[in-house]
C-alpha positions as CSV (number, residue, x, y, z in Angstrom):
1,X,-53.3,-10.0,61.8
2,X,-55.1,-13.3,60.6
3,X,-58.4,-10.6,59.7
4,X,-56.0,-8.4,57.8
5,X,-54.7,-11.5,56.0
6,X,-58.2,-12.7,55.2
7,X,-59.5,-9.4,53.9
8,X,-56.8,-8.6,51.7
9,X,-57.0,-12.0,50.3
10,X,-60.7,-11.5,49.5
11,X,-60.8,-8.2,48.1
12,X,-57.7,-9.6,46.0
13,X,-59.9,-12.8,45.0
14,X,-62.3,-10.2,43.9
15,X,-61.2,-8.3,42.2
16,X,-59.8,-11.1,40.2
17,X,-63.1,-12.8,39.5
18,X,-64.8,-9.5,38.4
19,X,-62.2,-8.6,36.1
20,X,-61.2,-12.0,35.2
21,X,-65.4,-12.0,34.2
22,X,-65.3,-8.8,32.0
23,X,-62.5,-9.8,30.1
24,X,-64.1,-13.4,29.4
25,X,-67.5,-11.2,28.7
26,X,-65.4,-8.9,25.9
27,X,-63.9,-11.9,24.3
28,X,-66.9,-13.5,23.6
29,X,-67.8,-10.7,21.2
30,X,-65.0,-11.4,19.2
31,X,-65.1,-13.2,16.0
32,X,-63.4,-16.8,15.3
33,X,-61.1,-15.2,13.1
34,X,-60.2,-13.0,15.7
35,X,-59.1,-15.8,18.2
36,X,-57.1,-17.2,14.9
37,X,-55.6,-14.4,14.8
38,X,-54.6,-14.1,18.3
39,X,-53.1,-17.7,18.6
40,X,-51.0,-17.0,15.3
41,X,-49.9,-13.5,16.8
42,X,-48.4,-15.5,20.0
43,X,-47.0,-18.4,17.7
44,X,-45.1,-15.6,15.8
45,X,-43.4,-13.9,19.1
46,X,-39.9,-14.9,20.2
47,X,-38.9,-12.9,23.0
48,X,-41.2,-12.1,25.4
49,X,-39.8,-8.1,25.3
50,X,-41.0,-8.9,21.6
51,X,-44.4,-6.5,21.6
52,X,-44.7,-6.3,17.9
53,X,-47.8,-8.4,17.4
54,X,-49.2,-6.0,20.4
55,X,-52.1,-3.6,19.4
56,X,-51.8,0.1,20.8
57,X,-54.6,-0.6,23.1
58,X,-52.8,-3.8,25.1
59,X,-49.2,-1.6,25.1
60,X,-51.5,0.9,27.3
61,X,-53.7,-1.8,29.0
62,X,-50.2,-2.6,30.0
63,X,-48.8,0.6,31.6
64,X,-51.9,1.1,33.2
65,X,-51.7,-1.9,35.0
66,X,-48.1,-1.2,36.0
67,X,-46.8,-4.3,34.8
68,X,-43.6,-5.2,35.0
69,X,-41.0,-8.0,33.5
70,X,-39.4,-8.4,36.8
71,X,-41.2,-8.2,40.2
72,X,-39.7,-6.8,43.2
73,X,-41.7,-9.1,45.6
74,X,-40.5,-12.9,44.5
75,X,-43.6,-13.7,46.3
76,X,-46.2,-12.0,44.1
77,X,-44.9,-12.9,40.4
78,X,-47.2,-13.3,37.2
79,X,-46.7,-17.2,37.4
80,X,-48.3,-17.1,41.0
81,X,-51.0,-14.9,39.9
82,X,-54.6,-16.2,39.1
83,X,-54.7,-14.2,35.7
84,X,-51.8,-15.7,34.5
85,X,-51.8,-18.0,31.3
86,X,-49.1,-20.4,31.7
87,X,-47.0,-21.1,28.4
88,X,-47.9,-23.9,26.3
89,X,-45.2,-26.6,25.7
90,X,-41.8,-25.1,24.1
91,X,-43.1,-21.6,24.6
92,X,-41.2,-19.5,26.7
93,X,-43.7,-16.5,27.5
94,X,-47.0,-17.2,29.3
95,X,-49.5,-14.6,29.0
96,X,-52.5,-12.6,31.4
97,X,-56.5,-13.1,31.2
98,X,-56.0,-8.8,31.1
99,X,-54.2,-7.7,28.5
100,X,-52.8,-9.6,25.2
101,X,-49.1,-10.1,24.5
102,X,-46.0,-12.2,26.0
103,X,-45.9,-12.0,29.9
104,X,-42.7,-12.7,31.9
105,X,-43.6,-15.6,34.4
106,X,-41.0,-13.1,36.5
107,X,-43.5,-10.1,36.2
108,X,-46.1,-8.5,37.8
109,X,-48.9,-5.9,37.7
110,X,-51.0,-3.8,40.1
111,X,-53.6,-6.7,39.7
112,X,-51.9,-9.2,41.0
113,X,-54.0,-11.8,43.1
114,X,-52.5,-14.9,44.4
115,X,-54.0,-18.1,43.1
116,X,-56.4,-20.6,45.1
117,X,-54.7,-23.1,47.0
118,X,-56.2,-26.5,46.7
């Protein structure tokens, strides 16, 4: 059972990195102004069900990743996750290294991988 642990923990890792990597690699072809933009788009959300500020393109990144606002495994929830982007101070919503938006720290998606225990 340990080996089945240990490989599913490594593809999960995996797959994190590689898509943590080409997300990172598309961002950097954005402009300045687009990363203003982007932190005064989260400033402007309250609610985290609030996906006004949320291009057509993230709404579907979304679905396609299955993400949820409430996981049914309390073991594998966005706040565990590696991709999560914890909420700065007074925010409510955190967000995901995937997809742009407000994330549930009660959600999950399909690409959920567990973080690195230190």
């Amino acid at each position: 059972m340990e080996r089945r642990a240990f490989i599913k923990g490594t593809v999960s890792s995996s797959l994190a990195v590689i898509l943590g990597t080409a997300y990172a690699l598309t961002g950097c072809t954005n402009s300045g102004k687009q990363g203003a933009a982007d932190k005064d788009q989260a400033k402007a959300v309250s609610s985290c069900d609030d996906y006004s500020q949320v291009d057509e393109v993230n709404l579907r990144k979304r679905n396609q990743l299955g993400y949820v606002k409430q996981t049914s495994n309390p073991d594998n929830r966005c706040d565990n996750c590696k991709l999560y982007i914890a909420p700065k101070e007074g925010e409510h919503c955190g967000g995901c290294q995937l997809f742009t938006g407000p994330v549930f720290k009660e959600g999950y998606c399909t690409y959920w991988a567990a973080q690195d225990l230190v």
